[in-house]
N, C-alpha and C positions, 0 to 999 in steps of 0.2 A: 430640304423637304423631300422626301422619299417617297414618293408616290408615282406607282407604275405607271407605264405607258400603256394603254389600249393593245391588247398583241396585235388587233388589225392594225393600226398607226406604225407598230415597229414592220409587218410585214407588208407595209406599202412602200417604204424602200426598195422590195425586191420584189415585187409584183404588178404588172399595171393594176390601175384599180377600174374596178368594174363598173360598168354603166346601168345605172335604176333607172328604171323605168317611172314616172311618177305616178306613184299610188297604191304600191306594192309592199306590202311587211306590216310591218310595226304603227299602230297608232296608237298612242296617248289616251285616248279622251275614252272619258268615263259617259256611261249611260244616263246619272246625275246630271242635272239641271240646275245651276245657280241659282238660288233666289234673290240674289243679289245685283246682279247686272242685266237687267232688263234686254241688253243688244247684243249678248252672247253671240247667237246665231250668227248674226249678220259681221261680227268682227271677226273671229272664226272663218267665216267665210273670207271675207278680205285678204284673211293671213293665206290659208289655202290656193287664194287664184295667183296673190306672187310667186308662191313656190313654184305651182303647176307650169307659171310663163317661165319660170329659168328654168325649171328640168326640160320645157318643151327644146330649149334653145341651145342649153348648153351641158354637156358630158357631167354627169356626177357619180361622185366616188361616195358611197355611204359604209359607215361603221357603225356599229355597237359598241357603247363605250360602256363599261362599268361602274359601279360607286370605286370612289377613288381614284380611278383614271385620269389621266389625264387627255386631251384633247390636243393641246400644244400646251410647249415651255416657254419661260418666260427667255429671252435670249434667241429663240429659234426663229432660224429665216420664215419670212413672209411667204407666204405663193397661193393661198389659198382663203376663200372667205365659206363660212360656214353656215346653217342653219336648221337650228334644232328642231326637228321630226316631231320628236319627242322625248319625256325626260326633263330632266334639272339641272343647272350648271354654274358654279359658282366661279365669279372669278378674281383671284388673288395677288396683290401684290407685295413683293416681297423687297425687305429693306437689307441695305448691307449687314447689319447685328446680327439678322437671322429672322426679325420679328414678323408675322403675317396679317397681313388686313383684305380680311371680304371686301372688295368695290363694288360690286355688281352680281347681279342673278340673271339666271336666260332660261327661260321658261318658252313652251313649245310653239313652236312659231320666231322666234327671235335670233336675231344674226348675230355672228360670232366673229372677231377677228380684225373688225376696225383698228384696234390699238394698232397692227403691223405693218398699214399702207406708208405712215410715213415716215421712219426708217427703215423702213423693210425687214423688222424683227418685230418678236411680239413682245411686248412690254410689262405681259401677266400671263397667271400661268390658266389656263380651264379645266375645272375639274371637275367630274360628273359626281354630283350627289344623290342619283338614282340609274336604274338603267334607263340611258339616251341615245333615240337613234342620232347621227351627225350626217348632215347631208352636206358635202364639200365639192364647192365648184372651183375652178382657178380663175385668180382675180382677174389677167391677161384675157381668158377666154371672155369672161364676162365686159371687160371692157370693148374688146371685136365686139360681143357680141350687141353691145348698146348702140353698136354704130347703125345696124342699122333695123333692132327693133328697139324702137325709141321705152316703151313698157320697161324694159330689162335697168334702163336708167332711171326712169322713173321710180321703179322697185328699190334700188339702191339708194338714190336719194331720200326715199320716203322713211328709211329704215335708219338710214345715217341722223335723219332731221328727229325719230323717233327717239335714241340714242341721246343724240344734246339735250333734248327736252326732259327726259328721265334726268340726266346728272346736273341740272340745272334745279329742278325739284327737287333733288335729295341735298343738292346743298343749302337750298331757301332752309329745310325741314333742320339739316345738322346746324343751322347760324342762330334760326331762333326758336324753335321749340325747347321744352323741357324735357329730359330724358324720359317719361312717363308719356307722354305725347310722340316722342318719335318710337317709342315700341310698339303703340298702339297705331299707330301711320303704318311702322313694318309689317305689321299683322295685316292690317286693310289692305294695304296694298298685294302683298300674298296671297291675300284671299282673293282681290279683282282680277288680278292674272290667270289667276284659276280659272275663274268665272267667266273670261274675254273669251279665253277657247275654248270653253263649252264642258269645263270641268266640275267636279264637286267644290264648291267654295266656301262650304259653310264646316267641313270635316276634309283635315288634311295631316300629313306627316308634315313637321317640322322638322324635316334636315340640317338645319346649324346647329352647334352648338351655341349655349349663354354666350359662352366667349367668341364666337365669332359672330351672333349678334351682334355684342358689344362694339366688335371692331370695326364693322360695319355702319354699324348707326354713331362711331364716334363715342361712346361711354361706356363707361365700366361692367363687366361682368356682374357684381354687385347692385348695380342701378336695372339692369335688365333683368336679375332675380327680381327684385322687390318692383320694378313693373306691372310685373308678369305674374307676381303672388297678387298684388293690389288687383288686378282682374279678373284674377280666380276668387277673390274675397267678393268683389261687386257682381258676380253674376254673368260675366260678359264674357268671358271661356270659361273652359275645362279641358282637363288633359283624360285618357281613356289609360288605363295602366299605369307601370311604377317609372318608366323611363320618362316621361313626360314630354314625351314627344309627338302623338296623336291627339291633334288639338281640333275642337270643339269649337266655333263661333254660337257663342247662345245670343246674345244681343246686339247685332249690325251697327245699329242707331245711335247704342250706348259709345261702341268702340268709335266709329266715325264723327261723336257727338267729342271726345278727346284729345282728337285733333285739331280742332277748331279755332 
C-alpha cells in the first residue's frame, strides 16, 4: 500500500516535537447546525473539556496530516496515543494477499492508537481522508500523568469503553441486517457524528469509495451501488455533481426508518 507518510511524521524523527498549546490552529467545525441531533452542543462540549484536561497536563506534539497520509503503519512501534483536532481518518487492515478492509472511521474528537498498547505495535494502518489536525500525547506520559490526576484516566477509560461499544454495534449491524439496512445505518451513522460535534449533518463529502464501503460494512461493492441507487430512487438522499460524492440527507426518518 503506498501511501506517504505526513512530512511532519517523517520529520519528527529528527526534531523534538513542539508543544501546543490547547486551543490554538485549526478547528473542524462548521457554522452549520444539525438538525438531527438535538445534544450537539453539549456532546461537543464534552469531547472538548477531555482534550483541554490532557493538553492541560500533558506535552503534545501536533501535525497536519493530508488526504492519503498516513498517521502510523501497520507494524510500527507503539509510543504514542492520538486524538483527532480535526479531520477524518480511516482505518485499515491489511491481509497477507495484499487485500484491504476499512474497520473503522475517527471523526473529530476521537482517539487514535488503541490497537498498539497491547503488543506495542500498531495492528492498522490510519489514514487521513481529509486534511486532519492529530494531537499526539505519549502513552508513558499519560499514564504518570493519570497517577495523580485522576480525570486524565478517567478520559481514557471513557474513550476506550466508547471504542468497544462502537465495534460491538457494528458487529450486531454486520450479523443481522441486510446489506440495504447496513448502508443506510452507515449513512446515519456518518451523519450523527457530524452532528455530535456540532458539524453540518445533513450535507456532507463522502470520502470512501463503493468499495471500501463495501469492505467496511462486510458486502459487495455491487450491493452498496444498488443500496445507494435504491435511496436516490426513494427520496431519502442525493448526490450534488457527477462524482457522487457530496451527499444530501433529504429524509432523516426515512433513512433511520431502514434500519429498524
Amino acid at each position: 500500500m503506498s501511501i506517504p507518510f505526513a512530512s511532519s511524521l517523517t520529520q519528527s524523527h529528527n526534531t523534538a516535537p513542539p508543544l501546543i498549546p490547547f486551543g490554538h490552529g485549526l478547528d473542524g467545525a462548521s457554522s452549520l447546525r444539525s438538525p438531527l441531533i438535538p445534544s450537539e452542543e453539549r456532546l461537543t462540549s464534552l469531547r472538548c473539556k477531555d482534550l483541554e484536561l490532557i493538553a492541560r497536563y500533558i506535552p503534545c506534539r501536533r501535525r497536519i496530516i493530508h488526504p492519503d497520509e498516513l498517521v502510523y503503519l501497520a507494524g510500527q512501534p507503539f509510543s504514542d496515543l492520538n486524538i483527532v483536532h480535526s479531520g477524518l481518518i480511516k482505518l485499515v487492515n491489511l491481509s497477507a494477499d495484499g487485500r484491504q478492509q476499512v474497520v473503522d472511521l475517527r471523526f473529530k474528537g476521537d482517539w487514535l492508537g488503541f490497537d498498539g498498547i497491547a503488543q506495542q505495535r500498531h495492528s492498522c494502518e490510519a489514514v487521513a481522508l481529509d486534511v486532519t489536525d492529530i494531537w499526539s500525547f505519549s502513552y508513558a506520559s499519560l499514564l504518570a500523568s493519570s497517577q495523580t490526576h485522576p480525570g486524565v484516566l478517567a478520559a481514557l477509560h471513557k474513550a476506550l469503553s466508547q471504542d468497544m461499544t462502537c465495534m460491538q454495534d457494528r458487529l450486531m449491524s454486520c450479523c443481522t441486517l441486510p446489506a440495504q439496512a447496513r448502508v443506510a445505518q452507515f449513512l446515519l451513522h456518518w451523519s450523527n457524528s457530524l452532528g455530535q460535534r456540532g458539524l453540518c449533518s445533513d450535507r456532507f463529502k463522502l470520502r470512501l469509495s463503493r468499495e471500501e464501503i463495501g469492505s467496511y460494512l462486510g458486502i459487495t461493492l455491487e450491493s452498496v451501488s444498488r443500496a445507494i441507487s435504491y435511496l436516490v430512487r426513494q427520496g431519502v438522499i442525493s448526490f450534488d455533481g457527477k462524482g457522487r460524492r457530496d451527499l444530501y440527507i433529504l429524509d432523516a426518518d426515512a433513512l433511520a426508518s431502514l434500519t429498524a
